[in-house]
C-alpha positions as CSV (number, residue, x, y, z in Angstrom):
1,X,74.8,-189.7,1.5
2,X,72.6,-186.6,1.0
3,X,72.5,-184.0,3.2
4,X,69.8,-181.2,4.5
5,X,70.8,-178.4,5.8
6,X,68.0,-176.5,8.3
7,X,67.3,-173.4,9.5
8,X,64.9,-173.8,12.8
9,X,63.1,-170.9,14.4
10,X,62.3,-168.5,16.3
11,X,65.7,-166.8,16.8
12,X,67.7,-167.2,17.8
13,X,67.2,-170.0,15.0
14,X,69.4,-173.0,15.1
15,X,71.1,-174.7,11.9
16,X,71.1,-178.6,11.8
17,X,72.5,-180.7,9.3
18,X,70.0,-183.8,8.4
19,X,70.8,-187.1,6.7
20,X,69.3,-190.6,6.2
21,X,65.5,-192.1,7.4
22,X,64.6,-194.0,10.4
23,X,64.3,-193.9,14.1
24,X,65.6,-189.8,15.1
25,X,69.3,-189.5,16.7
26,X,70.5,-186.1,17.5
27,X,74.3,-185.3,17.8
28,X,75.3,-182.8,20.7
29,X,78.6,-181.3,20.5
30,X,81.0,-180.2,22.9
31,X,82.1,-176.8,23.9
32,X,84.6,-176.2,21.5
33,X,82.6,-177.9,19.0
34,X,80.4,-177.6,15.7
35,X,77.8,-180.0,13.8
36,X,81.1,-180.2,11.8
37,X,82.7,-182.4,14.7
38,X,80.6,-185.7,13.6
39,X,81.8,-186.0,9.9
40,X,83.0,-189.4,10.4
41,X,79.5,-190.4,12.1
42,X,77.1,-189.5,9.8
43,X,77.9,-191.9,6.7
44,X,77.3,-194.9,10.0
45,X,74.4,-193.6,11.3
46,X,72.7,-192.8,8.4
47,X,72.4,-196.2,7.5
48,X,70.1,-196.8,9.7
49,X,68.7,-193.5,11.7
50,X,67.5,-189.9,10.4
51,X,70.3,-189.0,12.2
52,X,70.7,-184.7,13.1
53,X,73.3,-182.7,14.5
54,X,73.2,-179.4,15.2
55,X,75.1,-176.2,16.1
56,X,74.2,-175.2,19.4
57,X,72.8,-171.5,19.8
58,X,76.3,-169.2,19.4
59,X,78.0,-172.0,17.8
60,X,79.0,-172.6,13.8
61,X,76.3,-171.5,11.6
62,X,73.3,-170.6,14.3
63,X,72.8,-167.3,15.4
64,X,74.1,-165.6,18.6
65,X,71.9,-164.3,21.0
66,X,71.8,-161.4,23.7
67,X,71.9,-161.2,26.9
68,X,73.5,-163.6,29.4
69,X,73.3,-167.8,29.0
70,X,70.9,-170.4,31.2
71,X,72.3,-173.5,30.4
72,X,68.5,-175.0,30.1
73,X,68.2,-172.5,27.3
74,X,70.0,-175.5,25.5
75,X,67.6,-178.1,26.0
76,X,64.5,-175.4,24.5
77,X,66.1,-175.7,21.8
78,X,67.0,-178.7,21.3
79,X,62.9,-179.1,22.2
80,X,62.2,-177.3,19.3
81,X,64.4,-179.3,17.3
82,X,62.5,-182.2,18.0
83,X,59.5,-181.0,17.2
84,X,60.5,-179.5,14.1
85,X,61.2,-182.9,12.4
86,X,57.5,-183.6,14.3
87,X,59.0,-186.5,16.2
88,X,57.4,-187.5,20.0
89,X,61.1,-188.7,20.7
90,X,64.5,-188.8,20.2
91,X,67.6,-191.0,20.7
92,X,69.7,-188.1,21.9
93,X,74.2,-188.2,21.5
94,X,75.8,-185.7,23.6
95,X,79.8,-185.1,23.7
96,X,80.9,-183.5,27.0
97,X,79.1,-180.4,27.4
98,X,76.7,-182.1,24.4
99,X,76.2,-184.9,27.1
100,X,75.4,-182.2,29.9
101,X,72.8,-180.7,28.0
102,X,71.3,-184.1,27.3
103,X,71.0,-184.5,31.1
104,X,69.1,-181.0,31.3
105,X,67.0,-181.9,28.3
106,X,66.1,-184.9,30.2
107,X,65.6,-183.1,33.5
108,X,62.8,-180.4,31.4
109,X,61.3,-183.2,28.8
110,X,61.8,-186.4,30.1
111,X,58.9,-188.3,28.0
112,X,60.6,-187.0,24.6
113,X,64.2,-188.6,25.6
114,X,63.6,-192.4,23.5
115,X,67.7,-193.0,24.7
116,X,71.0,-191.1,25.8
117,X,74.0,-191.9,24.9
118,X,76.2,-189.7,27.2
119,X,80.3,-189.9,25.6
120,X,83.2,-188.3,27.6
121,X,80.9,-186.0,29.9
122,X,80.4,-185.1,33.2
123,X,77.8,-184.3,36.1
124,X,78.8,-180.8,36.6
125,X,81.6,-178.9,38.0
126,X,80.9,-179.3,41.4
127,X,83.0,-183.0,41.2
128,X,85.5,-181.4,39.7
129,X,88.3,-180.4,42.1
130,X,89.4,-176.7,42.2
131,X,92.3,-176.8,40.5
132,X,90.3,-178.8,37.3
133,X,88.1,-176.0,37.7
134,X,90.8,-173.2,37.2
135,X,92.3,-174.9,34.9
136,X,89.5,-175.0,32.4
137,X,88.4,-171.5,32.7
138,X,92.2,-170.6,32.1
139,X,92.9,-172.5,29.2
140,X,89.3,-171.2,27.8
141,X,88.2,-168.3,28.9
142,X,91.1,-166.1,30.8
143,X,93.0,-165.6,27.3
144,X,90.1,-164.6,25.1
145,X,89.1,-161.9,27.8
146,X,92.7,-160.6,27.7
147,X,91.7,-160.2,24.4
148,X,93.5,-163.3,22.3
149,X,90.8,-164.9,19.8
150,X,89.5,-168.5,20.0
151,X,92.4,-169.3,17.0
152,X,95.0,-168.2,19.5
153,X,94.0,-170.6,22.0
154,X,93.1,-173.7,20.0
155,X,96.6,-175.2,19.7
156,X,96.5,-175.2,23.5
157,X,93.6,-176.5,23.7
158,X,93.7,-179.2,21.4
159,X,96.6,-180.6,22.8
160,X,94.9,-181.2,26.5
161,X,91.7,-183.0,24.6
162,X,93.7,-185.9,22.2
163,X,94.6,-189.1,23.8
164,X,97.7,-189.8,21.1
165,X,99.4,-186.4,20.2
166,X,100.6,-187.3,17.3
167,X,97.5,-187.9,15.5
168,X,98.2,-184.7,13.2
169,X,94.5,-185.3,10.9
170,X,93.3,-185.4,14.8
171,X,95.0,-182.7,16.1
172,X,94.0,-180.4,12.8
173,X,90.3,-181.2,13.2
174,X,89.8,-180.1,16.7
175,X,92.0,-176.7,16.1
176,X,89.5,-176.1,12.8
177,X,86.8,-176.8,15.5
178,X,87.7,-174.1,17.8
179,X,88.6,-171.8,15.6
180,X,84.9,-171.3,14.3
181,X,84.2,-170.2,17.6
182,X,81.7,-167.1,18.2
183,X,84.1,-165.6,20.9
184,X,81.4,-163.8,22.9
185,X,79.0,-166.6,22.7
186,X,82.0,-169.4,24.0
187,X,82.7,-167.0,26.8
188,X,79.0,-167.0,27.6
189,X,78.6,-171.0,27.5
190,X,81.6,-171.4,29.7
191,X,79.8,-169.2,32.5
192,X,76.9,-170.9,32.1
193,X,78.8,-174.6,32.1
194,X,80.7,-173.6,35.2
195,X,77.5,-172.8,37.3
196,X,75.6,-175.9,36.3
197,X,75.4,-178.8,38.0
198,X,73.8,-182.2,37.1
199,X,74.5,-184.6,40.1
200,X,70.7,-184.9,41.4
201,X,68.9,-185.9,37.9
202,X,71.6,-189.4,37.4
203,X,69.0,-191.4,39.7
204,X,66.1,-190.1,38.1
205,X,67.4,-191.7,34.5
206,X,64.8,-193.9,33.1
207,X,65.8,-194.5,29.6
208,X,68.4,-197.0,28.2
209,X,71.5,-195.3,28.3
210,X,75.3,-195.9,26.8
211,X,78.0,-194.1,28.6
212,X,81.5,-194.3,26.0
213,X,84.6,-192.9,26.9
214,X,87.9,-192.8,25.9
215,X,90.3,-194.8,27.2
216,X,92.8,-191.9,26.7
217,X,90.5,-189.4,28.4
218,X,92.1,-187.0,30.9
219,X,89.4,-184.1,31.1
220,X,86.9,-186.8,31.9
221,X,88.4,-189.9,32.7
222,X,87.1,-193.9,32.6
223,X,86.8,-193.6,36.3
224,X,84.5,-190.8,36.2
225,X,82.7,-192.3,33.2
226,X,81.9,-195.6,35.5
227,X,81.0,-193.5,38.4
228,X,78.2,-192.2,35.8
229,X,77.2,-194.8,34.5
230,X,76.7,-196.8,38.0
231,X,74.2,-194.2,39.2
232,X,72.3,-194.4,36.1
233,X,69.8,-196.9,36.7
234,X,70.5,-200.4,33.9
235,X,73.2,-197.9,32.1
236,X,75.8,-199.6,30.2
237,X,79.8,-198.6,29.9
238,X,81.9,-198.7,26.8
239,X,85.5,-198.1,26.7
240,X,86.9,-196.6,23.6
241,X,90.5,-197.9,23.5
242,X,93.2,-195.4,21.8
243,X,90.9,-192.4,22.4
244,X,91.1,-189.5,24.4
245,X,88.8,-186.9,25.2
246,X,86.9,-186.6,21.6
247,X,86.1,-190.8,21.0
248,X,84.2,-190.3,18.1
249,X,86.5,-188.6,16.4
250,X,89.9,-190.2,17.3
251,X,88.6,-193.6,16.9
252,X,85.1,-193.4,14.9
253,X,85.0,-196.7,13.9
254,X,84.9,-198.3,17.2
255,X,82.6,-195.3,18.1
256,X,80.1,-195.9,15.5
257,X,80.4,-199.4,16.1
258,X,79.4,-199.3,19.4
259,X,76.5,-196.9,19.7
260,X,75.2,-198.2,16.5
261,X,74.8,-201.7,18.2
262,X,73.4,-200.3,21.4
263,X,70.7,-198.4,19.2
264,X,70.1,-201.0,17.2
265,X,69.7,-203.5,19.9
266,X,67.0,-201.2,21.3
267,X,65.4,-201.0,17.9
268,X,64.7,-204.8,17.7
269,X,63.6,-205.2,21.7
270,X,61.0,-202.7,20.7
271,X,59.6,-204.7,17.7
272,X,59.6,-207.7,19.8
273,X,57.3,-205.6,22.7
């Protein structure tokens, strides 16, 4: 499995990790996350799909930026990712916040979404009850103003996120992952998570779409995840049993299993059209 490692302009310039040929998937982490968080995806995917994953502007090996976070400055550049590898579309993967910015690319280009697969995500803070709300900014952004850095508070973290504890290789993944954070530039995507919202664009979803979830999940639960998935228009749920809130990680081979059939199922009703 050989991989390409690119640099994508103009700044602030985003750095995505490229394997395989085929059909174009694009990995979205979550907030805590890096490219670095799909490791045991790519070998699966590449099989079959050029299959990309970057690091969000602020996040692993992309640049920071100044001035204060839109949270549709995500889906610009994910836009220019896309057109970078000169693709019309792409079959786009988003973890939790990766998922949210999948619904705001799809809200600003709708025609260059091909499919979403949305995994352990939700619509937007607004359905999240006041205490969730506290709660998240505490655990995430509270200590790092108080001036603790993002290794301090991964531990914490990392422990709220894993749907079997005592999954130590787990448990050491997800505490690398959020100790790569760019502090400023974390503190700036909470902000902009809190005050985003996705509830009105669910109807307006007109591409196939897979919504996974762990069955573990706590942050964003099964119930949630059907609650999604019913007010996306022909979306189809997947369960991923012994997983919590990072599915394709804690359990990648049902994971790749899973979206790699759903994909490929769409591949071969295309051919037939």
């Amino acid at each position: 499995m050989q991989k390409q490692t690119h640099k994508i302009g103009p700044s602030p310039f985003i750095s995505v990790d490229e394997y395989g040929e085929g059909d174009l998937v694009i990995f979205l982490h979550g907030i805590g996350g890096n490219k670095r968080n799909w490791l045991s995806n790519f070998e699966s995917f590449s099989k079959h799909f050029k299959t990309v994953a970057w690091d969000a502007r602020g996040y692993g090996e992309s640049d920071d930026y100044d001035g204060e976070l839109n949270f549709d400055d995500f889906a610009q550049d994910l836009n220019k990712v896309i057109e970078y590898f000169s693709r019309k579309k792409a079959h786009i993967v988003g973890l939790s916040m990766g998922g949210r910015i999948a619904f705001t690319f799809f809200k600003n280009f709708p025609s260059k979404v091909a499919s979403l697969v949305l995994c352990d995500t939700h619509k937007g803070f607004k359905h999240f009850t006041e205490e969730q709300q506290n709660e998240f900014i505490r655990l995430r952004k509270e200590p790092l103003i108080s001036g603790k850095e993002p290794s301090d508070i991964a531990p914490i973290v990392a422990k709220t996120l894993i749907g079997n504890i005592n999954n130590s290789d787990v448990y050491e993944q997800l505490v690398d992952s959020m100790n790569r954070l760019h502090k400023l530039s974390y503190i700036k995507s909470i902000e902009a998570s809190v005050k985003s919202d996705h509830t009105d664009i669910l109807h307006k979803i007109d591409v196939p779409t897979l919504v996974v979830v762990g069955e573990l999940d706590t942050l964003t639960p099964p119930d949630l995840a059907k609650e999604i998935a019913n007010e996306i228009p022909n979306a189809k749920l997947e369960i991923i049993s012994g997983a919590g809130h990072l599915s394709n990680i804690e359990q990648p081979d049902i994971f790749n299993n899973k979206v790699i059939k759903f994909l490929l199922n769409l591949r071969q009703t295309h051919n037939k059209t």
